[in-house]
N, C-alpha and C positions, 0 to 999 in steps of 0.2 A: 821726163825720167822719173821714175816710181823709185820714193826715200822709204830705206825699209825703217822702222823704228824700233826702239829698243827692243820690245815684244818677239820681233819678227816679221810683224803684221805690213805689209804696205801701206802706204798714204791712200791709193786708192782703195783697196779694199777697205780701211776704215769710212772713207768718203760712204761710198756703195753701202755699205754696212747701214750707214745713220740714214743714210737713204730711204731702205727697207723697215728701219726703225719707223721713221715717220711716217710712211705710208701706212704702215696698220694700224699707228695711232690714230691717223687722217682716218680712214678707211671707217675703226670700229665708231669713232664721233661721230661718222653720218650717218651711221646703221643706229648707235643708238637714238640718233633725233629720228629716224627713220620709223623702228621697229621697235623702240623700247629697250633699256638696258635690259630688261628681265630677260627678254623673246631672243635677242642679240646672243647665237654663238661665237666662242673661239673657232668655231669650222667657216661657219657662213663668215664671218670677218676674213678670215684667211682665203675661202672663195674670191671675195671681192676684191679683196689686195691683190691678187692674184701669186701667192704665192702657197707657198706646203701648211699644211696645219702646224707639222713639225717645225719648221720655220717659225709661224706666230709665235709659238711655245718658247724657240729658244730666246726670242726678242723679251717677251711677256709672260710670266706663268701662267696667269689667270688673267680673268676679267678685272678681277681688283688691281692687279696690277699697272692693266689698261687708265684702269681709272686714278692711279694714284700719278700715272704720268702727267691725268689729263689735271689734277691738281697742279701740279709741279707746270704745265705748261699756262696754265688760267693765270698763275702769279706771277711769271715770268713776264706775262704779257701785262699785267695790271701795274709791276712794278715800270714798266715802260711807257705805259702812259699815263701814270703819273709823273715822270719827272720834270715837266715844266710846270705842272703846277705847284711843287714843292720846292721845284728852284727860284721861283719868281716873289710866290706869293706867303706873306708873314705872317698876314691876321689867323687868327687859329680857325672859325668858321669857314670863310671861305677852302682854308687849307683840308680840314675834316671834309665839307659836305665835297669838296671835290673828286677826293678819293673814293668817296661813298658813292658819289654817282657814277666815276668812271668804273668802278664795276660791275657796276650796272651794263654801262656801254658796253666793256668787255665782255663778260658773261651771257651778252643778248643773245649771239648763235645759238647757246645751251639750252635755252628757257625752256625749250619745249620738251626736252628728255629730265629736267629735273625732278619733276614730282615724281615719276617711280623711281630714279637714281636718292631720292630724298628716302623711300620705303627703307631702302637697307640702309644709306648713311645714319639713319636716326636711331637703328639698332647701338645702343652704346659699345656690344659686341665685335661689332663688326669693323675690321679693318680701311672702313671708309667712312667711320665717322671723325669727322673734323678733330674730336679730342682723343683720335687714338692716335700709339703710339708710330703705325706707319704714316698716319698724316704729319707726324712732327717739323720733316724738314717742311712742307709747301706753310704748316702752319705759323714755325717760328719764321718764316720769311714773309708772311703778313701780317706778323709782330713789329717787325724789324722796319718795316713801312711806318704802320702808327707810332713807331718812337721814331722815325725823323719828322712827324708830322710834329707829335709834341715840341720837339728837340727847336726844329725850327722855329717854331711859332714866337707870338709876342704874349703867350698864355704865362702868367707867372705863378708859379706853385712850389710846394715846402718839396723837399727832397725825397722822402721818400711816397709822398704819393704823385711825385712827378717817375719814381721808377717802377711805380704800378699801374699808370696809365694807358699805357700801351696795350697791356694787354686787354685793363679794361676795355678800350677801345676796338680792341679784334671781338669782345664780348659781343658789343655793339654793332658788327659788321655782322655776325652772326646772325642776330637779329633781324637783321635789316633782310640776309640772306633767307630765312624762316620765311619774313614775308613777302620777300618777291616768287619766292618759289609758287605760293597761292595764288599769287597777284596775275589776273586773267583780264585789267585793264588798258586799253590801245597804249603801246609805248612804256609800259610799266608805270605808268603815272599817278598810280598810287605811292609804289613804292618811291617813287621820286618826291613827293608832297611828304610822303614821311620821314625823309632825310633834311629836308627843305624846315620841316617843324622840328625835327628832334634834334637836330646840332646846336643850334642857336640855343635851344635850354638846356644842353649840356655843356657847352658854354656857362653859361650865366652862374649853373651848378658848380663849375670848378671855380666860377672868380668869387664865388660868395665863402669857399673855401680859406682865405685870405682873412676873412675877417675872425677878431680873436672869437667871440663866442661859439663860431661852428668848428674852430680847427679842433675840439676836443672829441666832435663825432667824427672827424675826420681821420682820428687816429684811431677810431674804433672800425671803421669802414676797412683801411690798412690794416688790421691787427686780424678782422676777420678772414679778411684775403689770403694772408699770409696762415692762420690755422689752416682754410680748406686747401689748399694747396698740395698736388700729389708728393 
């Protein structure tokens, strides 16, 4: 029996609905590892989905749009395989470089459509780069990862640069993203040797934070933070 909902809308039709949703999401992912975000239309995606242009359209505006789902869906899936790593595990490296590699794992379908998807994301203009304001929900929800990373850990730190961490830490990710996007090594394993080197002396970096003679740069690191800040 089909439950109408408040809306009006039927359960099935919403069902059907997210259906059609996903397939053009599905649909434009393989065209862009296919043929290149750039080459990649709203037509030929709606071709292959097999449904109207008009259709695509009402799903997705644009191609940025496509792509901010495909944000929203890369975190969703990252937040997911991370959770036994951060449910289990306390020490703060292994807890950092795991996150850092699992999206790696995650991300690997993509690898091959990144570097022109990277051409417009690195436009600071443009509505697909990481620090703009339509990326905020996928990016405050890879914030919200690195602060239970902190949160859990056995890392100990003064208060307020334990609530600027996090973000530093998506800094970091970011980085890491920069250079896997280049990274043309079997398995990505460069980028992996550089998570594998860089955690462990970011590490070291925060616990030397502890000691009184550096906590005085350490409130100048914080104080800078918090000036550049939108």
């Amino acid at each position: 029996m089909e439950v109408i909902t408040l809306t009006g809308v039927t359960d099935s039709a919403t069902a059907k609905g997210e259906q059609t949703r996903e397939l053009i999401l599905s649909t434009a992912l393989r065209l862009f590892r296919e043929q290149g975000y750039g080459k990649t239309t709203m037509r030929a995606i709606a071709n292959e989905a097999g449904v109207s242009v008009g259709n695509a359209y009402y799903y997705y505006g644009s191609k940025d749009h496509l792509m901010q789902a495909y944000y929203d869906l890369l975190q969703d899936q990252h937040r997911e395989a991370v959770e036994p790593i951060l449910a289990t595990e306390k020490a703060f490296v292994p807890r950092l470089a795991g996150v850092l590699r699992t999206w790696l794992d995650v991300s690997a379908p993509y690898h091959e459509f990144a570097g022109t998807l990277f051409k417009t994301a690195a436009d600071p203009r443009s509505p697909l780069s990481p620090f703009s304001e339509e990326s905020r929900p996928a990016r405050d929800a890879s914030v919200e990862v690195f602060r239970r990373v902190v949160d859990g850990s056995d890392l100990k730190l003064a208060a307020d640069l334990k609530a600027e961490l996090p973000e530093l830490l998506w800094l970091l990710q970011m980085g890491v993203v920069l250079f896997w996007v280049h990274d043309q090594s079997e398995d990505v394993r460069r980028s992996r040797a550089l998570i594998d080197r860089a955690v462990p002396l970011v590490d070291r970096l925060l616990r030397l934070t502890r000691i009184p003679g550096v906590r005085g740069v350490t409130n100048d690191i914080v104080g800078l933070i918090n000036s550049i800040k939108p």
